[in-house]
N, C-alpha and C positions, 0 to 999 in steps of 0.2 A: 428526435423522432418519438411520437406517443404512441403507442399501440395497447390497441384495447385487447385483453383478455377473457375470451364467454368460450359457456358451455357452450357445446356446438349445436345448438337444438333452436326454436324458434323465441324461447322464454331468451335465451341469452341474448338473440339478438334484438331483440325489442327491448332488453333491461339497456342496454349498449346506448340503442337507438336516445332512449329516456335522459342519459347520464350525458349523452354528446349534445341533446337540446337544453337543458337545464344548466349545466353547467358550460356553455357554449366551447365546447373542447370538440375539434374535428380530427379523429386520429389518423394517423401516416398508416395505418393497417390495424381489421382486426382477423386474432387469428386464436383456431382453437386450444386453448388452454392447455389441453393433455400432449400437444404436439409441440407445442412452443419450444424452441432454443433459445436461449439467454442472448442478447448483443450489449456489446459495451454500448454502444451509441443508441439504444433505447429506453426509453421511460415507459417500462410495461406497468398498465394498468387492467388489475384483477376485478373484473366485475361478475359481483352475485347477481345474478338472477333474483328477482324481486315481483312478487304477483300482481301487486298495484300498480306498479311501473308498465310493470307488462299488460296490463287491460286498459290503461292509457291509452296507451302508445298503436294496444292493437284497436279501440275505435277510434283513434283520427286515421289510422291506416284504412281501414273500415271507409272510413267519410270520405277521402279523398283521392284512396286506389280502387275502390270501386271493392267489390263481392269478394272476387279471387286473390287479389294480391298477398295474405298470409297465405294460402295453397301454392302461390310461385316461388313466395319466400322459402319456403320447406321445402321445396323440389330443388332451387337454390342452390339449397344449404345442404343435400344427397348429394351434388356432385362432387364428381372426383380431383376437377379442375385444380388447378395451384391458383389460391387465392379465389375461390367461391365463394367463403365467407364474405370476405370485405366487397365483391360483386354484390349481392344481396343488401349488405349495407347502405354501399351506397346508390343502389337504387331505392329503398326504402328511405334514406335521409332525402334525397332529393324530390321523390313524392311529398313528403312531408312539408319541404321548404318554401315547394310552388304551391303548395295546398289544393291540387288539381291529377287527376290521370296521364301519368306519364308516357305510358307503356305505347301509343303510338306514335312519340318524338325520337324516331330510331337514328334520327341524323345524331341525338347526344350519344357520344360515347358510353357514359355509363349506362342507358338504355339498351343499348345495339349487343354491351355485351351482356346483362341481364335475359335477355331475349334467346341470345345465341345459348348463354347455359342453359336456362332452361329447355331450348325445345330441345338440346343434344342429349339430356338425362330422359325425357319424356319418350325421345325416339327411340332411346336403348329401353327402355320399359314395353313399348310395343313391342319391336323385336323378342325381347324375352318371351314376354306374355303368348306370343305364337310357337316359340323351342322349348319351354318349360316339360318336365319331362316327368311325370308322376309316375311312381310305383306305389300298388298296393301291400298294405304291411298283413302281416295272421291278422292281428287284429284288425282291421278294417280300415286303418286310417291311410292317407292317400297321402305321400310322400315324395317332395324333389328338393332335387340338389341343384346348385350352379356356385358362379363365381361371376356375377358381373361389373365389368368396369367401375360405376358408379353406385353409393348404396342406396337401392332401390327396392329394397323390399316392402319398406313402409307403405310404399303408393303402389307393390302391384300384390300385395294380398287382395285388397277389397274385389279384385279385375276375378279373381278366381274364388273370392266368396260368393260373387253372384255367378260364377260360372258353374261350379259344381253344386248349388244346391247346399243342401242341409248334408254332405260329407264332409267328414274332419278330415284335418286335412294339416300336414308341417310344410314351410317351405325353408330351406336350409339355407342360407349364405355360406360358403365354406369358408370364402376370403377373409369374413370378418368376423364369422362365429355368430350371426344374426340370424334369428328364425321368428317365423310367421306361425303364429297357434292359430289353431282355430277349431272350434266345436261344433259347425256347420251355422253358426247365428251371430257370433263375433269374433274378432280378431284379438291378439295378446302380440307384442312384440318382447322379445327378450332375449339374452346373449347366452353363449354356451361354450366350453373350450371341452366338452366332453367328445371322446371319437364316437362314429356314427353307429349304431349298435341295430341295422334293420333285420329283420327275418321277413321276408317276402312271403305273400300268398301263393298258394300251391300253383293260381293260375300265369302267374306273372312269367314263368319261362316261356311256354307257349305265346302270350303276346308279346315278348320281346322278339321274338322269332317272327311271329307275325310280322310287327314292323318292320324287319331288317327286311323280311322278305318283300314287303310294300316297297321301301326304300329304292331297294336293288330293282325291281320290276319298272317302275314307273320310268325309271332312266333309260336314255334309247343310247346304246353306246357307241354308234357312228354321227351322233350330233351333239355329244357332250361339250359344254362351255362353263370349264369349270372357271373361268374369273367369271362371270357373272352369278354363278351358283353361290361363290364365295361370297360375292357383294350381298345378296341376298339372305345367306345364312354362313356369315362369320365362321371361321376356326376354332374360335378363340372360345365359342358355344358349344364346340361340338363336343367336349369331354364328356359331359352329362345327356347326350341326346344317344340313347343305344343304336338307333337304327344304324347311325352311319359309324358302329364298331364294325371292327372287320373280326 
């Protein structure tokens, strides 16, 4: 069994991609590096990331996935799935081998499941994008937390660079330690295992109250349908959404 080893990012999987067409080696899995367990019955191969390899590989992706396909790759390559990597792969090899746009031959397998990861990370990124729950800091900056299934924060900072304007703004991952900077003009991604150190603006009690009180009003409590409410806005979000603290 060969199993390729890459940084989990989109350089590693195009240096992969490079290494499995050049030297025609198709691996049995490729899987991230930092996560790997050793198997006797595998021939783990360590691949570096390489910048030439990688601007290869990303214009015949270019020529013959059409515009987005490195943008699906990388959305891909956020999910949480067991085995997304190697999904990613190999719908990326197989673009490559027909030298043509794959992505609406959903009858192949490695298609149908490229497709399926993707739109299930993109759908948990909507969802977010609507429960994201910002606090205002003294200093000014506009601040949330979450913990979502898949790591998605890379693709949902931009959704609230242009939603807030020219406000700075952090967005926390708590699950991974990932946060979203921003100075109201670009984005910064970067890790943290530091605890959360906020002081709130004087006016944030008051809107927090607001909302709960929004919350609680808008509900008519002889037609409540709380599995659909659930379907709609998750549990599993609601840690970080104040309204529905009791």
């Amino acid at each position: 069994m060969k199993i390729f080893l890459i940084d989990n990012n989109i350089d590693g999987l195009l240096s992969a991609l490079y290494l499995s067409f050049t030297e025609k080696i198709y691996p049995d899995d490729v899987v991230d590096k930092k996560s790997f367990q050793p198997r006797l019955d595998a021939l783990a191969m360590d691949i570096i990331s390489d910048n030439n390899k990688v601007n290869r590989v990303k214009t015949a992706l270019f020529k013959y996935g059409g515009d987005d396909i490195i943008a699906h790759l990388k959305v891909c390559l956020s999910s949480c799935a067991a085995g997304a990597i190697y999904i990613a792969f190999k719908y990326a090899y197989l673009t490559l081998k027909k030298r043509r746009d794959v992505s609406e031959e959903l009858s192949e397998k490695v298609v149908s499941d490229f497709s399926f990861t993707v739109q299930k990370v993109l759908h948990e990124r909507h969802i977010v994008s609507g429960f994201l729950r910002f606090k205002e800091s003294a200093g000014g900056v506009m601040y949330a937390q979450y913990a979502p299934d898949n790591d998605i924060t890379s693709i949902l900072a931009p959704h609230f660079l242009r939603r807030l304007g020219s406000l700075p703004f952090i967005i926390h991952d708590v699950r991974r330690g990932k946060i979203a900077i921003s100075d109201g003009r670009a984005i910064k991604i970067d890790y943290t295992d530091l605890p959360v150190n906020f002081s709130p603006a004087e006016t944030e009690t008051a809107i927090n109250a607001l909302w709960r009180r929004y919350y609680k009003e808008i509900n008519i409590k002889e037609r409540q349908n709380l599995r659909q409410q659930a379907s709609y806005f998750p549990h599993r979000y609601r840690k970080y959404c104040f309204e529905t603290w009791e």
